[in-house]
N, C-alpha and C positions, 0 to 999 in steps of 0.2 A: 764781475760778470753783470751784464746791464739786466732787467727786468724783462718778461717776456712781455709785450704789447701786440699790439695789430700788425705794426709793419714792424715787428720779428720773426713774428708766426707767417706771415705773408713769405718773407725771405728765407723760412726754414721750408716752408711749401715747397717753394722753385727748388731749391737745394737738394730737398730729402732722398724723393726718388730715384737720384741717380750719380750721387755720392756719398762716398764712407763717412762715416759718423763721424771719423776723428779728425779727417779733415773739415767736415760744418765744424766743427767745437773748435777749431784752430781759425777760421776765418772768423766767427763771429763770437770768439772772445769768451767762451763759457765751456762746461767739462765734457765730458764725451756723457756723462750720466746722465745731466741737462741735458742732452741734444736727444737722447733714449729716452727719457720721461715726456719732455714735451712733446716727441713726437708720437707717444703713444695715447697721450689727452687728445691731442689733436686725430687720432685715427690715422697717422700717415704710415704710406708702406713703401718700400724698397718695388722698383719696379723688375717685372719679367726679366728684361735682358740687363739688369744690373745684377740681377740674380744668377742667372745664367753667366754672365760673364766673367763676376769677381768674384761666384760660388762662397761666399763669406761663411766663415767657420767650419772649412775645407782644407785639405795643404793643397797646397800647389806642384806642381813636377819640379823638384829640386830644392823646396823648400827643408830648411834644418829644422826640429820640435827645438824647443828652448831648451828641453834635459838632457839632449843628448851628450852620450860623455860622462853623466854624473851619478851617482849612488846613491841609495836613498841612505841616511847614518843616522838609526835613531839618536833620540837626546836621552839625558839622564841615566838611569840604571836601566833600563829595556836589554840592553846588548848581554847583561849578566842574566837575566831570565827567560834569554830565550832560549830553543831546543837547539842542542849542539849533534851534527852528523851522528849517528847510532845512540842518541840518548834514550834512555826510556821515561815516558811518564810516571808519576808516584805513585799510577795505581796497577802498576803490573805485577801480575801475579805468577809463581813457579807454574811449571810444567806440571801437573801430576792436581792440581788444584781444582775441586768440584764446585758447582754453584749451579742454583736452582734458578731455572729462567721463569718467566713472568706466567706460562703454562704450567709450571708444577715440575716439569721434565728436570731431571740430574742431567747436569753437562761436565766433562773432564775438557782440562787443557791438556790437548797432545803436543801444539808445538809452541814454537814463537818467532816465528819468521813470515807470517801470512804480509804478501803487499800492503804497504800504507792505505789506509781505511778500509781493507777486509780483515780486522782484526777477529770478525765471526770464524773467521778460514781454521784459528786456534785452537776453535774447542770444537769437540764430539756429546753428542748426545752419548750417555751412558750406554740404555738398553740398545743402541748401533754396537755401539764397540763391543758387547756382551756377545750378540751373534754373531760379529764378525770374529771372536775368538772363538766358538763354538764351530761355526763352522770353515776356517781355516782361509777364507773369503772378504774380499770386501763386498760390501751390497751391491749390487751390480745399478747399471744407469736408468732412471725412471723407475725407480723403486724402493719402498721406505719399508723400516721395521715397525710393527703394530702390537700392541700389548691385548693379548690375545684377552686376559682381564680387566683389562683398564685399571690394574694398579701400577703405578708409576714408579714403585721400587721391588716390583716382583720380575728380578731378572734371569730366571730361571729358563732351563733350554725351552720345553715347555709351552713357556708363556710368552719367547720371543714369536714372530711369525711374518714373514716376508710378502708382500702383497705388492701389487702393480701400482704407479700412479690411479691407473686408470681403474682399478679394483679399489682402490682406497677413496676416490671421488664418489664411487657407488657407496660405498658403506659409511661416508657420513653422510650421506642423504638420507639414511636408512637412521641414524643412529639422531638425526637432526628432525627426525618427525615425531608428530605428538602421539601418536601412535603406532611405533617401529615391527614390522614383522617381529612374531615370538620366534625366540630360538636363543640359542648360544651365538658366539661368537661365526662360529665354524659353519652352520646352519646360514646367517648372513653373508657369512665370504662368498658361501658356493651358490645364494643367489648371483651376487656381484658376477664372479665368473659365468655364470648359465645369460644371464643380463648380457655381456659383455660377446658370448658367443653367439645366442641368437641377435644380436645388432648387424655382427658382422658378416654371418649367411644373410642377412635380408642385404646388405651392402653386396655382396656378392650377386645373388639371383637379380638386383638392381641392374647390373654392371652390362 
C-alpha cells in the first residue's frame, strides 16, 4: 500500500463522494480501513444522492443477510448448562413454602405454574389468603386487605379488614403525616370513607 501524499489525497478527494469505499481501496491499492481512516482526517463525506442512492448499511429489495439458513451452536460445555424445556432453576421452592418480603409481610407459595417472568403470580400475601378463608371469597378487584393493628403476624378475623384502593390511598396519607389525626384505626377508615363521599357529591353538584 503506497503512503498517503498530496496527490492521494487529491485522488481520494474526486473518488470519495461518490463511490464505495471498497471499490477506492481496490483502485488505489490499499484496504478498505485506509480508505475509512483517511477519509475521516481528511473530513470527507459520501454525498446526498450517493446516499440516497446506494443507502449503504441498508438491505436492498432482494438482498440475502449472510446467516440465513444457519444456527447459532454454542462452543464448549454451554449446551450442557443451559435451561432445557420445563426445567426449573435451583432456587425453586415447594408449594406451601413461606418467606418474608422486603416489607416485613409473610408470603405463601400457592402455585407454580405463573408465565415466565411473573413468577410473583406464585405467592400470596399471608393475611390475603387468611380473609379469604374467613370469608369464603376472594378480595374482590381494586381492593386490598389492611392489618387493622399493623402487626404483621396478627392474623386473626378481627384484625383482617378490607378497604378500597381508593380508601387505602387516603389512609397512608393520613398515616405518612407527622402529625396523623388521633384515633384507632377504624376512626381513620371512616375519615377515608366520609373524604371519599363528600369528593364525590361535590363531583356530582359539579356535573
Amino acid at each position: 500500500m503506497g503512503t498517503w501524499n498530496a496527490q492521494r489525497d487529491d485522488w481520494l478527494r474526486s473518488l470519495y463522494p461518490e463511490t464505495n469505499n471498497r471499490t477506492i481501496a481496490k483502485v488505489m491499492g490499499c484496504s478498505y480501513s485506509a480508505i475509512k481512516n483517511r477519509a475521516q482526517t481528511l473530513g470527507l463525506k459520501k454525498s446526498p444522492e450517493y446516499l440516497k442512492r446506494e443507502k449503504p448499511g441498508c438491505f436492498r429489495s432482494g438482498q440475502t443477510s449472510w446467516n440465513k439458513g444457519l444456527s447459532y451452536q454454542p462452543g464448549g460445555r454451554c449446551s450442557e448448562n443451559q435451561f432445557k424445556p420445563g426445567q426449573k432453576p435451583q432456587t425453586t421452592v415447594p408449594v406451601g413454602t413461606e418467606s418474608v418480603d422486603k416489607d416485613g409481610y409473610l408470603k405463601r407459595k400457592v402455585r407454580d405454574d405463573a408465565p415466565p417472568g411473573m413468577s410473583r403470580k406464585n405467592w400470596k400475601f399471608v393475611h390475603v389468603l387468611k380473609w379469604e378463608e374467613y370469608h369464603g371469597r376472594p378480595v374482590p378487584p381494586k381492593h386490598i386487605v389492611r392489618l387493622r393493628d399493623g402487626d404483621k403476624r396478627n392474623f386473626s378475623r378481627d384484625n383482617l379488614v378490607l378497604v378500597s384502593m381508593a380508601e387505602n390511598a387516603i389512609l397512608n396519607k393520613f398515616f405518612a403525616m407527622e402529625n396523623p389525626p388521633e384515633g384507632s384505626f377504624d376512626v381513620l377508615l371512616n375519615l377515608a370513607r366520609i373524604k371519599l363521599a363528600a369528593n364525590k357529591r361535590k363531583r356530582e353538584l359539579t356535573c
